[in-house]
C-alpha positions, 0 to 999 in steps of 0.5 A, spaced: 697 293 437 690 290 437 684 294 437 678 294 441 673 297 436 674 299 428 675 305 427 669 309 423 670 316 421 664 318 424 666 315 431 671 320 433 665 326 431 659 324 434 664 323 440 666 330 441 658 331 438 656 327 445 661 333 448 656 338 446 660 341 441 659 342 433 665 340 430 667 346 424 669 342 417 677 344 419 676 340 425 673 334 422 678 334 418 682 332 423 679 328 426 677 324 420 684 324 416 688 319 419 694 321 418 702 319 420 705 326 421 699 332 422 701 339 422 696 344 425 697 351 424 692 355 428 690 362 430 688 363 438 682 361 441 681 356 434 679 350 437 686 346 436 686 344 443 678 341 443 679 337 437 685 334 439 683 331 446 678 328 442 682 325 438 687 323 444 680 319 447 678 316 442 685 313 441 685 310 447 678 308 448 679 304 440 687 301 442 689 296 446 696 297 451 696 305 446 702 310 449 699 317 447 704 323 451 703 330 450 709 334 450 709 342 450 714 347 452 712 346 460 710 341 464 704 346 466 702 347 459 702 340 457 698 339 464 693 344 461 691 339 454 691 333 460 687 337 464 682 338 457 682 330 456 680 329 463 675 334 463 673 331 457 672 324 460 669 325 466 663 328 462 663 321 459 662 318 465 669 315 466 668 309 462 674 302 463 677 308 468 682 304 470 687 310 473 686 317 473 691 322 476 693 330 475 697 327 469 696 319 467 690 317 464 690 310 464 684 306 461 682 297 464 685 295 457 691 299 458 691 305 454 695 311 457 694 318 455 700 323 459 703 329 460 710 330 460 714 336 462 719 339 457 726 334 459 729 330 454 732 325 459 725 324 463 721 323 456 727 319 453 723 312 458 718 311 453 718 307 447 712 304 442 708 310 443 702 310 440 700 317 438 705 323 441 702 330 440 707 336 441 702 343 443 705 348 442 710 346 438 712 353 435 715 355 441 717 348 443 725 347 443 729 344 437 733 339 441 727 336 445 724 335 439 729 331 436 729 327 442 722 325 442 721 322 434 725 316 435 720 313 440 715 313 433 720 309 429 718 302 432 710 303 432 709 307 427 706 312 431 702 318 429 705 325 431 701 331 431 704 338 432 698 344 434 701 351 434 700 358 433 707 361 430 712 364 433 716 366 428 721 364 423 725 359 427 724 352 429 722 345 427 715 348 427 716 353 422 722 348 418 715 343 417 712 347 415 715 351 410 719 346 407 718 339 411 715 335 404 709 331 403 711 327 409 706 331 413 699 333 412 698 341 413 692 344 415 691 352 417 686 355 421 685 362 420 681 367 426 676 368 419 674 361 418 673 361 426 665 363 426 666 364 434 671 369 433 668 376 431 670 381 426 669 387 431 674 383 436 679 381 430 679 389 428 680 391 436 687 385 435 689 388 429 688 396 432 691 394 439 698 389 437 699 392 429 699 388 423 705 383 424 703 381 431 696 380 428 698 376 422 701 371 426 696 371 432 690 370 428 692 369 421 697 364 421 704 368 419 710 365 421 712 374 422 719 375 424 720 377 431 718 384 433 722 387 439 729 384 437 734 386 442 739 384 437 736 386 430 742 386 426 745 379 427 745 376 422 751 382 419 755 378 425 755 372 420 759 369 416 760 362 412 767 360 412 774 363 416 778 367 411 782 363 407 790 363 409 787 365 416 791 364 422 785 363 426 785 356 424 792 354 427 794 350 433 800 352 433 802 357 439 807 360 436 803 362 431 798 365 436 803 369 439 806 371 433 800 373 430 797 376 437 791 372 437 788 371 443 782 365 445 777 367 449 769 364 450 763 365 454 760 362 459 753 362 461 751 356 467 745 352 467 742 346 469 735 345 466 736 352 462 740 349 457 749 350 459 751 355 453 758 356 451 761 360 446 768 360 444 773 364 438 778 369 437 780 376 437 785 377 433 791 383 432 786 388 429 781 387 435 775 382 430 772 377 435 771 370 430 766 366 434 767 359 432 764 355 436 758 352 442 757 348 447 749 348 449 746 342 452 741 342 458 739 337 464 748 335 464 752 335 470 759 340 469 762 333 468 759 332 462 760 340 459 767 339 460 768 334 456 767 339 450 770 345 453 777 347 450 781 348 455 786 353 451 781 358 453 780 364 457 772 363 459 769 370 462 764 366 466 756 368 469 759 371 476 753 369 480 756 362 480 762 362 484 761 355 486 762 352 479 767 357 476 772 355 483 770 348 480 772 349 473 778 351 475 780 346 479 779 342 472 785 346 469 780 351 465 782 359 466 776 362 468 774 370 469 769 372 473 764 376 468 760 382 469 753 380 469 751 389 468 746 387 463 744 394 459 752 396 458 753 388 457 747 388 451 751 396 448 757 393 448 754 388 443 751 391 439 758 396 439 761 390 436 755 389 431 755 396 428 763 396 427 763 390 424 768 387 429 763 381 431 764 375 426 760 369 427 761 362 423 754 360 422 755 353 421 758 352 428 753 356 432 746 354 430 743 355 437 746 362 438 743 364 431 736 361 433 736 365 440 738 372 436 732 370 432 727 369 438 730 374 444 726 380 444 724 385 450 718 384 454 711 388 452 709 393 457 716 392 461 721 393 455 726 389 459 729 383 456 725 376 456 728 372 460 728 366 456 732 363 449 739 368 452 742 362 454 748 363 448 747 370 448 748 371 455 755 367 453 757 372 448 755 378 452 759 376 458 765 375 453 764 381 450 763 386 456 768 384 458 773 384 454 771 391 451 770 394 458 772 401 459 772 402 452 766 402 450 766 410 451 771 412 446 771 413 439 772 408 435 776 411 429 779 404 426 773 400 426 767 402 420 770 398 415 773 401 409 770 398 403 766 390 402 772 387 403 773 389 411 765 387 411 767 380 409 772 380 414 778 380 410 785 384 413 785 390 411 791 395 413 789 400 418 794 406 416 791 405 409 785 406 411 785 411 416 789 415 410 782 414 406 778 416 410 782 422 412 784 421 420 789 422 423 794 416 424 797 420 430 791 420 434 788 418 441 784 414 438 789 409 433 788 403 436 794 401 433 798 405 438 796 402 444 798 395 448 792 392 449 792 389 456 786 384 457 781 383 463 784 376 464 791 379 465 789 383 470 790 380 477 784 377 480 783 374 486 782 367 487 774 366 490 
């Protein structure tokens, strides 16, 4: 890719000088540094998004034919960095201004600076990109960001990650943390930020409390406060038992050993398709042993790695696809989409112990619990990162409803082993802690009937 001028150090400064503003010594580093893989870490209000307009100009005034894209977590938030850019332009006088749009800058040698919505698909046309920057990157999806490095491995383009921290999660965070000596980091806290004041960093910090002011304004990646499902991570676990039954394919067996393959559904399009799938063996343990959660594919797609020897408890408020579903042969159940029984009756799972999720085969439901949390001010959930956990809840609604109520004599583990998973016999334990075995509450002397043996119209 030619150039149109040399590069100087002191080219990319004096612009944003010419701009009308005085660099801090952070963002000078940025604009000097060069550097293949760049990380920016910054408080709000930092000035992250200035520099790197500046920078995005001065790459395209400097290459000819240069590609440089910006992505964000939303079409409109990439649209505001762009808008930044074309502010920043026009104030220069819009000079070899070729072509200029809400979202496409395009310069008279054929250098394009735009903004791309938050789809992999439509970003997937690109090739030899110059300069990709990712704002908001923390926040941006993992999947996405995947599907967006291959266009740097022709040109050997730059990418540069701005982000304020949201939690410990993501591919952010995982650079950040521990992605090597290929990236250059630079931290910008609210107190290097001479604009910032001390008064107001203290009415933060008195405001939102300590670790929502760490994150914001001091560049700590803070576990996520407002967790709807806190103890998730006592769900998880490494393997299957060994021996185990849950592992077979063999019917007989299922039926010998009274297990039962159930999942989850929950229906999207440019919300991410999200399936989870397991076992509920004798001794009512749910076993998740899979998922299924991918955005922007027809149901065609899905079905291809859908297990058909389940029986799906589906989002009730898409008829359509669940007739369709099956029509393909699949056993699908319309779910109940009551959302605060549906999250108690997980949270009932979690604190019994009776909830089992096998880490390796479930990534992107273990992210979710990490990140969905109830909204500020309104204390209802967050309508985002629950795709997953809106497949669970619907499968695990469902399949203990009406039950939710009733002591649960049986299921607090009895020791470590129980905790791990392990069998343990249920008469023995109630013998230990000292309950009666001839009790209404002895889920041992009932025929548990499931939801999906129930007769349910067909719609």
């Amino acid at each position: 890719m030619p150039h149109i001028a040399e590069r100087t150090d002191s080219i990319p400064v004096d612009l944003m000088r010419k701009l009308g503003f005085e660099p801090d010594p952070w963002q000078i580093e940025v604009l000097d540094c060069g550097h293949r893989r760049l990380l920016l870490n910054c408080a709000r209000q930092a000035g992250k998004s200035t520099v790197v307009a500046v920078l995005s100009l001065v790459e395209a005034f400097l290459w000819q034919n240069a590609v440089i894209l910006l992505l964000s977590r939303s079409h409109r938030q990439s649209k505001e960095l762009f808008g930044i850019i074309a502010d920043f332009y026009k104030r220069l006088g819009e000079p070899d201004k070729l072509r200029l749009n809400r979202h496409e800058l395009e310069t008279a040698h054929h250098s394009r600076i735009i903004s791309l919505p938050c789809q992999a698909d439509t970003i997937r046309g690109f090739s030899s990109v110059h300069m990709l920057v990712i704002d908001e990157a923390a926040r941006v999806p993992d999947d996405l960001y995947r599907s967006v490095r291959p266009m740097l491995a022709v040109s050997g383009g730059r990418l540069i990650c701005l982000s304020t921290p949201h939690g410990k999660r993501g591919f952010f965070h995982d650079a950040w943390s521990g992605g090597g000596a290929d990236w250059k980091r630079i931290e910008v806290p609210a107190s290097q930020i001479p604009r910032i004041k001390p008064e107001f960093l203290d009415e933060e910090r008195r405001a939102y409390g300590a670790s929502y002011y760490r994150q914001e304004y001091c560049c700590s990646f803070e576990s996520v406060e407002g967790l709807i499902y806190p103890d998730f991570a006592r769900c998880l676990v490494t393997a299957l038992p060994a021996h185990s039954p849950l592992t077979t394919h063999n019917s007989k067996l299922i039926t010998q050993n009274s297990i039962r393959k159930v999942g989850g559904l929950d229906f999207g399009f440019r919300n991410p398709f999200a399936a989870v799938w397991g076992v509920l063996d004798k001794d009512d343990v749910l076993w998740i042993t899979g998922e299924h959660y991918v955005r922007d594919k027809p149901l065609s797609y899905h079905v291809r790695y859908l297990p058909r020897d389940v029986t799906w408890y589906a989002d009730p408020s898409e008829p359509g696809t669940i007739c369709e579903l099956r029509c393909a042969g699949y056993t699908v159940h319309k779910a109940d989409n009551a959302q605060n029984p549906g999250i108690s009756a997980v949270h009932s799972r979690i604190a019994l112990g009776t909830l089992k999720i096998l880490g390796s085969a479930c990534p992107n439901l273990i992210s979710e619990s990490e990140l969905y949390q109830y909204e500020e001010g309104t204390g209802k959930p967050a309508k985002e990162y629950d795709n997953a956990l809106d497949s669970l809840r619907y499968l695990i609604y469902k399949l203990d409803a009406r039950r939710l109520a009733r002591k649960q004599w049986f299921r607090q583990p009895a020791n470590d082993a129980e905790s791990r998973g392990e069998t343990v016999d249920g008469a023995a334990t109630a013998a230990k802690v000292g309950t009666p075995w001839l009790s209404v509450g002895n889920e041992e002397l009932w025929r548990r009937v499931f939801p999906g043996d129930l007769a349910e119209p067909r719609t």
